[in-house]
C-alpha positions in Angstrom: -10.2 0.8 -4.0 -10.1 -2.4 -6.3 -7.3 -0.1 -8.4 -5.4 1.0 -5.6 -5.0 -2.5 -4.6 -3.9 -3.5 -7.9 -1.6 -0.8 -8.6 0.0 -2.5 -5.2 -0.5 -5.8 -6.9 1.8 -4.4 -9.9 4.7 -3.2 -7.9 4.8 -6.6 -5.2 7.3 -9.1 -5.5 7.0 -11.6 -3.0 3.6 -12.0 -2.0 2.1 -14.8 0.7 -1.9 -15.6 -0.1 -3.6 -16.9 2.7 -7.3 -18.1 3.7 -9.1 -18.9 6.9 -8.3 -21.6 8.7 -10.7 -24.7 8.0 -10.8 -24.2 4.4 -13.8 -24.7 2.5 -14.0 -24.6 -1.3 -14.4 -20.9 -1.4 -11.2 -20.6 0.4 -9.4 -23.1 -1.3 -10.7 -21.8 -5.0 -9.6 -18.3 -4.0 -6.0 -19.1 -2.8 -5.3 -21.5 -6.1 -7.2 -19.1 -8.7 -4.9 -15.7 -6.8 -2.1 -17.3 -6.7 -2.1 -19.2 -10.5 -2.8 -15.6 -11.7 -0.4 -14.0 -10.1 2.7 -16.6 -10.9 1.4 -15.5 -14.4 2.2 -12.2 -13.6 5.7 -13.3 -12.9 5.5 -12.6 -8.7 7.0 -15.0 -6.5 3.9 -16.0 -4.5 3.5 -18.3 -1.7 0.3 -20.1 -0.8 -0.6 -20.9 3.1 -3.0 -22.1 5.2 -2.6 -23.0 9.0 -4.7 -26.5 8.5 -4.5 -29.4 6.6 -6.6 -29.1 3.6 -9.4 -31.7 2.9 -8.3 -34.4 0.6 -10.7 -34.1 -1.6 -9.5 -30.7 -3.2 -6.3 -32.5 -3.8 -8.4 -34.6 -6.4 -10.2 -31.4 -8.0 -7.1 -29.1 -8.0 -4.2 -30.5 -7.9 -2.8 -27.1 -7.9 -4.2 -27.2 -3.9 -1.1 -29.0 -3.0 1.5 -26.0 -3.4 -0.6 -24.6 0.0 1.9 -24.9 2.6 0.8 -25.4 5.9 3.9 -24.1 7.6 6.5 -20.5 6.8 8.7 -19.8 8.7 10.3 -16.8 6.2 7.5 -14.3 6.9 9.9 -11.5 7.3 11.1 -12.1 3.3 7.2 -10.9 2.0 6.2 -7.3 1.0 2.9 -8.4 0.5 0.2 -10.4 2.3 -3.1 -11.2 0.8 -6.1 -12.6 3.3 -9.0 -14.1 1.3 -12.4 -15.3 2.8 -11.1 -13.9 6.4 -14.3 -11.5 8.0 -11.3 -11.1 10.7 -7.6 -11.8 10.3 -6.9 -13.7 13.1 -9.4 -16.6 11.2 -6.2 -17.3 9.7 -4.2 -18.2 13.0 -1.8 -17.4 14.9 0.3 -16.6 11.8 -1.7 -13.4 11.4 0.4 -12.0 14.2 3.2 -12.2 12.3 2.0 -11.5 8.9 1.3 -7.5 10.6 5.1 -7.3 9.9 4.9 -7.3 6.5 4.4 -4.1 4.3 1.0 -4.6 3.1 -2.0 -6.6 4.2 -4.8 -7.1 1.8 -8.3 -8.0 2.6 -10.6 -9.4 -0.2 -13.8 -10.9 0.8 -17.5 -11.2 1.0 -18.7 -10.9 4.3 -20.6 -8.6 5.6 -19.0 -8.9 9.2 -15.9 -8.3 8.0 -13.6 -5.8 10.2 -12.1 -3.7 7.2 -8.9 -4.6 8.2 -5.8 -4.0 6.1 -3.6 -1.3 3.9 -6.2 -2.2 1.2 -9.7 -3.6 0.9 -11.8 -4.8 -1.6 -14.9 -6.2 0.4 -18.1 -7.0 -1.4 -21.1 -8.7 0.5 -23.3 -9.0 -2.6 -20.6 -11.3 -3.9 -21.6 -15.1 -3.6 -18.4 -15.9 -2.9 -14.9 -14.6 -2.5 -13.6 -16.3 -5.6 -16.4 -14.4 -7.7 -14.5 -11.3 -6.4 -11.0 -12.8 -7.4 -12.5 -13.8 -10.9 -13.7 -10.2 -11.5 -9.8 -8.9 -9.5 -8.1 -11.4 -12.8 -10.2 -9.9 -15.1 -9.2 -6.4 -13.7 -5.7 -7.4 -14.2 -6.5 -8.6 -17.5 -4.7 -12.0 -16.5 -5.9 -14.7 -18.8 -8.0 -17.7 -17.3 -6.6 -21.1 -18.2 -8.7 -24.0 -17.4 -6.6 -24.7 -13.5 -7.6 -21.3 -12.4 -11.3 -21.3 -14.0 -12.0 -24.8 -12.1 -10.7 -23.1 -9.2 -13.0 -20.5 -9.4 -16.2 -22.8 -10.2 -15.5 -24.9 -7.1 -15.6 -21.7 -4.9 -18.7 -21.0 -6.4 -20.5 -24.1 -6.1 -19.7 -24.8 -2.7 -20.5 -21.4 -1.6 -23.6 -21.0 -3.5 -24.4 -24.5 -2.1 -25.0 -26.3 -5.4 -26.6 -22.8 -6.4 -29.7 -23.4 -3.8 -28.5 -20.3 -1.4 -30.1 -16.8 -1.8 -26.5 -15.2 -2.7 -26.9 -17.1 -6.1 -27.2 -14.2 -8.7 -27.6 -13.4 -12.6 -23.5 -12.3 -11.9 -23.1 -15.5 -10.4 -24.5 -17.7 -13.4 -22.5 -15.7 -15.6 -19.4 -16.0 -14.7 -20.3 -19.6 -14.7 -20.8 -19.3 -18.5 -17.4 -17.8 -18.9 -15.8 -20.4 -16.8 -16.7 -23.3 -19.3 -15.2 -22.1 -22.1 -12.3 -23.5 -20.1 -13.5 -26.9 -20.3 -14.6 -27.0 -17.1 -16.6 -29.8 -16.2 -19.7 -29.3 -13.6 -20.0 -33.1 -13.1 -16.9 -34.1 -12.1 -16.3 -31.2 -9.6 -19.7 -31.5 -8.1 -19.4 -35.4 -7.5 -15.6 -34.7 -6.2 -17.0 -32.0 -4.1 -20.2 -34.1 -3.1 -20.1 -37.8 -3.5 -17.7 -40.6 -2.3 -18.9 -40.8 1.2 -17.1 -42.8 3.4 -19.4 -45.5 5.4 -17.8 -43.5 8.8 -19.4 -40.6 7.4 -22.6 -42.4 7.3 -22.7 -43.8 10.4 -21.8 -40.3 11.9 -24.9 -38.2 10.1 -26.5 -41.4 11.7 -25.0 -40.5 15.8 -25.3 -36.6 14.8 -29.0 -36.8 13.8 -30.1 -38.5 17.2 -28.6 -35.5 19.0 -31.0 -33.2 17.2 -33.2 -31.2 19.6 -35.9 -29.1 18.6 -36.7 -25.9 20.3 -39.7 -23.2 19.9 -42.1 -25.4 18.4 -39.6 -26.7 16.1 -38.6 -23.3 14.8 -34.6 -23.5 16.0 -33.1 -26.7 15.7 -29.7 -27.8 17.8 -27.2 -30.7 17.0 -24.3 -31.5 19.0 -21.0 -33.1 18.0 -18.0 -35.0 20.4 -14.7 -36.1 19.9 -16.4 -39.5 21.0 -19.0 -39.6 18.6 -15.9 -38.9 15.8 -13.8 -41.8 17.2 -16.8 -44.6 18.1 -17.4 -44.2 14.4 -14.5 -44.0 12.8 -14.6 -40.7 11.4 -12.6 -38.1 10.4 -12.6 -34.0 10.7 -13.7 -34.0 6.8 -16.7 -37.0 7.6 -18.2 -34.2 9.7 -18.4 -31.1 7.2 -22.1 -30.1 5.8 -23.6 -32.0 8.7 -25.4 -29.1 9.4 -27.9 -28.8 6.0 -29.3 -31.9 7.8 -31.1 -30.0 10.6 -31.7 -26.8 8.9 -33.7 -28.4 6.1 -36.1 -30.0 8.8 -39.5 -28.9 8.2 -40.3 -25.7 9.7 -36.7 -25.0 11.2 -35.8 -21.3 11.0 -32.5 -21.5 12.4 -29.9 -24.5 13.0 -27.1 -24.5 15.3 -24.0 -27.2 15.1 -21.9 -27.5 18.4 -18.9 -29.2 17.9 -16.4 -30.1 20.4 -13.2 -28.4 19.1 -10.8 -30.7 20.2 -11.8 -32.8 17.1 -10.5 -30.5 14.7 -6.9 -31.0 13.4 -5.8 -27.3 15.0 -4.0 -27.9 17.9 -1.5 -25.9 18.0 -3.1 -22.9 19.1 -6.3 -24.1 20.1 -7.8 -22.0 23.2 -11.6 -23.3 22.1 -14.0 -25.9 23.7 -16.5 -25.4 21.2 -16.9 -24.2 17.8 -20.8 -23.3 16.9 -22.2 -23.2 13.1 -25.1 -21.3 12.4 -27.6 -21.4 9.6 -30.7 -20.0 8.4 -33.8 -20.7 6.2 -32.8 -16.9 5.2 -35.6 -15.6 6.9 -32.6 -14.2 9.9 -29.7 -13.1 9.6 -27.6 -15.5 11.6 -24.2 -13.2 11.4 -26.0 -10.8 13.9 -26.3 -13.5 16.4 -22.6 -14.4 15.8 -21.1 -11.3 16.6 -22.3 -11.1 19.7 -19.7 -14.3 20.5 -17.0 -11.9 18.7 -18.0 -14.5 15.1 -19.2 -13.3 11.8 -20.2 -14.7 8.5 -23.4 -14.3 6.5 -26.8 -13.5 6.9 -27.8 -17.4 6.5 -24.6 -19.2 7.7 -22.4 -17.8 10.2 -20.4 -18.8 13.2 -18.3 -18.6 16.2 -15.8 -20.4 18.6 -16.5 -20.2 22.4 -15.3 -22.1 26.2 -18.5 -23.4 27.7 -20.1 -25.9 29.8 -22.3 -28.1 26.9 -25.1 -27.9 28.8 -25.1 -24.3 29.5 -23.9 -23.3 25.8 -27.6 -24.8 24.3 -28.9 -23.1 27.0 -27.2 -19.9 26.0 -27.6 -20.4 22.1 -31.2 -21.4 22.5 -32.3 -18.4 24.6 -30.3 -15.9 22.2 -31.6 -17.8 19.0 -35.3 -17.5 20.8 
């Protein structure tokens, strides 16, 4: 299927890349990596996401700031590529109108993913979707530079998390290996990825931890996150990201569920959502089966969903079906 998809690839001309909405590194590498490679290939491509990205890829890839995060000229593409999506509507509303165009195609790793699309190229081994765009470049025998090879590292270290998850594998290392040749430095992305915590962010993990309830002697743990908590301490949308690795490295804890009040995230435009609900695992259960049954996906060890609920009543819920 991958040379189906780049025969298609060969013949597009104006082409509109797209993530999910949210973006995390994977996401972002994957849109900057595609879309470098194919400008190389002399296509007129267009990058988009629905959300404002996180200002800390503008200070890895400064290539992240051609994402637009509006189009209004949908009906001008022959081509729509959706990267990192285990359904298309992850990318918005925008989705919708993307059905217009010629060709939609779906690359990504998830194992929930819907098949959607004119052409897929879906691979749940993969630890990330921008290890499947490196190995779609190499297809196309488009050569790396260092822009599109740091790309392509910061999808991989954020999806492998730091290389600690379970989808880290030989593959994974050695694309790694190929990636430095481009000068690519581990430190700097890592600390740009990592460090430079705000003191708001502190002070959140600090209100976020004290909502930490522990369920089935101490095998599931739950942590819940308001729009108060977010403006009592100053935070932002980005302060809140990876509070999760906090529960689900407590000692014993199987499985850790983070409910966060949507109305703190910066998608209001089409939000319908009370609650969106991150899952992770010690990799012992796969938490993408217990996501689908809210109509989420994701992975075996870190999945999710979005969901109208009563608080109360949603731990409830989530702790029964988690039991």
């Amino acid at each position: 299927m991958i040379h189906n998809l780049i025969s298609h690839l060969k013949k597009a001309q104006n082409i509109l890349i797209t993530s999910h909405a949210k973006p995390d590194g994977d996401a972002i590498g994957s849109t900057v990596a595609l879309g470098l490679a194919l400008k190389r290939h002399n296509k007129y491509v267009t990058l988009y996401n629905k959300s404002k990205i996180n200002n800390k890829y503008y200070t890895i890839l400064p290539s992240s700031l051609l994402i637009k995060k509006k189009i209004t000229d949908i009906e001008n593409y022959d081509t729509a590529i959706f990267l990192d999506c285990s359904r298309m509507n992850m990318a918005g509303n925008a989705a919708e109108k993307i059905l217009e165009i010629g060709a939609v195609i779906n690359i990504d790793h998830h194992k929930t993913n819907t098949g959607y699309g004119n052409f897929q190229y879906i691979d749940p081994k993969a630890a990330s979707t921008t290890e499947m765009v490196y190995r779609l470049i190499s297809e196309m025998q488009v050569p790396l530079n260092k822009e599109m090879a740091e790309a392509i590292y910061l999808g991989i270290l954020t999806d492998t998390g730091s290389f600690r998850y379970s989808n880290t594998s030989k593959q994974t290392y050695e694309i790694c290996a190929d990636l430095m040749k481009f000068e690519v430095n581990p430190f700097l992305i890592a600390r740009a990825a990592y460090g430079n915590y705000s003191i708001n962010r502190i002070k959140l993990i600090g209100v976020a931890l004290d909502t930490v309830e522990l369920f089935e002697d101490g095998q599931i743990a739950i942590m819940s996150l308001t729009s108060d908590m977010i403006r009592k301490t100053g935070a932002t949308h980005e302060d809140a990201m990876g509070l999760l690795d906090y529960a689900v490295n407590i000692k014993n804890v199987k499985i850790a569920a983070l409910i966060k009040e949507y109305s703190i995230e910066d998608e209001t435009e089409d939000n319908q959502y009370e609650y969106s609900v991150s899952l992770r695992s010690n990799g012992d259960i796969d938490v993408s089966a217990i996501a689908i049954n809210f109509d989420g996906g994701g992975h075996p060890s870190a999945a999710g969903f979005l969901i109208n609920s009563e608080l109360a009543e949603l731990k409830i819920k989530l702790s029964k079906l988690l039991k």
